[in-house]
NULUMSE-432605 format. One line per 2 residues: number of its first residue (from 1); their letters; for each residue x, y, z of C-alpha. Coordinates in Angstrom, 1 decimal. Example, Ala and Ser with C-alpha at 12.3 -4.5 7.8 and 13.67 -1.06 7.14 Angstrom:
// NULUMSE-432605
1	as	12.3,-4.5,7.8 ~ 13.7,-1.1,7.1
***
This chain:
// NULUMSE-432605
1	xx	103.1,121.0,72.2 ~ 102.8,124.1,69.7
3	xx	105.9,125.4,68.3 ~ 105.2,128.4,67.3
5	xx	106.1,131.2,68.8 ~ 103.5,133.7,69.5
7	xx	104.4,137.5,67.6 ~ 104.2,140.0,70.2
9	xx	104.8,143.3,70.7 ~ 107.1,144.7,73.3
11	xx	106.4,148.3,75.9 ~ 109.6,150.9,76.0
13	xx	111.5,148.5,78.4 ~ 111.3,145.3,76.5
15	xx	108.5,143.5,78.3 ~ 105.7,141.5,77.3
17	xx	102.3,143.1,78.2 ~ 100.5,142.0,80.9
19	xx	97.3,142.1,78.1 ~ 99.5,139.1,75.9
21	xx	99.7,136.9,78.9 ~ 96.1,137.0,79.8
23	xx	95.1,136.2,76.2 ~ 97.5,133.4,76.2
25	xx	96.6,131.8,79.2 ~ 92.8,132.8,78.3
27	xx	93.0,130.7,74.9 ~ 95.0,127.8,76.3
29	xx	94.3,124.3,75.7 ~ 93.9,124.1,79.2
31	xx	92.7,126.4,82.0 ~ 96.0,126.5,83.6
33	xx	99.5,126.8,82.2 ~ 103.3,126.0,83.6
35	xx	106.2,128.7,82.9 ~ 107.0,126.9,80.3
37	xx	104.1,126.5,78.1 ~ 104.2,130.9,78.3
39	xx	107.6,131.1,78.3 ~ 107.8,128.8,75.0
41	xx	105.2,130.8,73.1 ~ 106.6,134.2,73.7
43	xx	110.4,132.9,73.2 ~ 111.6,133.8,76.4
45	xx	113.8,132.6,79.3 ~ 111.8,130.5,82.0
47	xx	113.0,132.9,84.6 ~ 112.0,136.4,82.3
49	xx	108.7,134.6,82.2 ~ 108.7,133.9,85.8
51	xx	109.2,137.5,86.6 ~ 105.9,138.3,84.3
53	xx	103.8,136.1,85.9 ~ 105.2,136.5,89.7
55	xx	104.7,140.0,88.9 ~ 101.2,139.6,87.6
57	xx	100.4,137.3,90.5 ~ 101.2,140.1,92.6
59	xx	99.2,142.6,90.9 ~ 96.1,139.8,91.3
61	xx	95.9,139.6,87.7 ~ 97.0,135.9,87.8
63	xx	97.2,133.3,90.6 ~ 99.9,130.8,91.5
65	xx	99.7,127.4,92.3 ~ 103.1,125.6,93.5
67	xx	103.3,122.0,92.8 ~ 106.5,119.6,94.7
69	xx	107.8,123.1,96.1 ~ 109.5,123.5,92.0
71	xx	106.8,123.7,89.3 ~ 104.8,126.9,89.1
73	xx	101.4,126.8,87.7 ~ 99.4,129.5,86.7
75	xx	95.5,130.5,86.0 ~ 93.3,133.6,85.5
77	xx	92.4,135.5,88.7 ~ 88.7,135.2,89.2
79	xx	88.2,138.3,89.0 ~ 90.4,138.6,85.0
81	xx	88.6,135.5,84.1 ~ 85.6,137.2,84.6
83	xx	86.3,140.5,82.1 ~ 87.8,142.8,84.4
85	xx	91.3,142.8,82.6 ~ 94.8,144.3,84.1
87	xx	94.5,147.5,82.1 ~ 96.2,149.1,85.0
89	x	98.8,146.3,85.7
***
């Protein structure tokens, strides 16, 4: 697992742009990430980076997967994998 901690810039309130999550889960090892893999490389909480992605997942930017009713995981909406970004999320 990577260490480092991805530098990112933070909105007014203190949040991590929806933008920065798509491009980390777009240049992921793997097509799908946990909450922790994001949370790890942005240096949050697991819950802060529960709340981006639940969030996100709303917004159809990003879809959920529930594993053993505990482990979230998450990939690219079809529709952000395929270039039409959460500009408005």
């Amino acid at each position: 697992m990577n260490d480092r901690r991805q530098d990112t810039e933070r909105n007014d309130e203190n949040r991590i742009r929806p933008e920065e999550i798509v491009d980390s889960i777009r240049t992921a090892p793997k097509p799908v990430v946990n909450t922790r893999y994001l949370a790890d490389r942005f240096g949050v909480s697991l819950e802060e980076m529960f709340r981006e992605l639940d969030s996100l997942a709303a917004d159809g930017v990003v879809e959920k997967l529930e594993v053993s009713g505990y482990l979230h995981l998450w990939e690219l909406s079809r529709e952000t994998d395929l270039g039409d970004d959460s500009e408005s999320a």
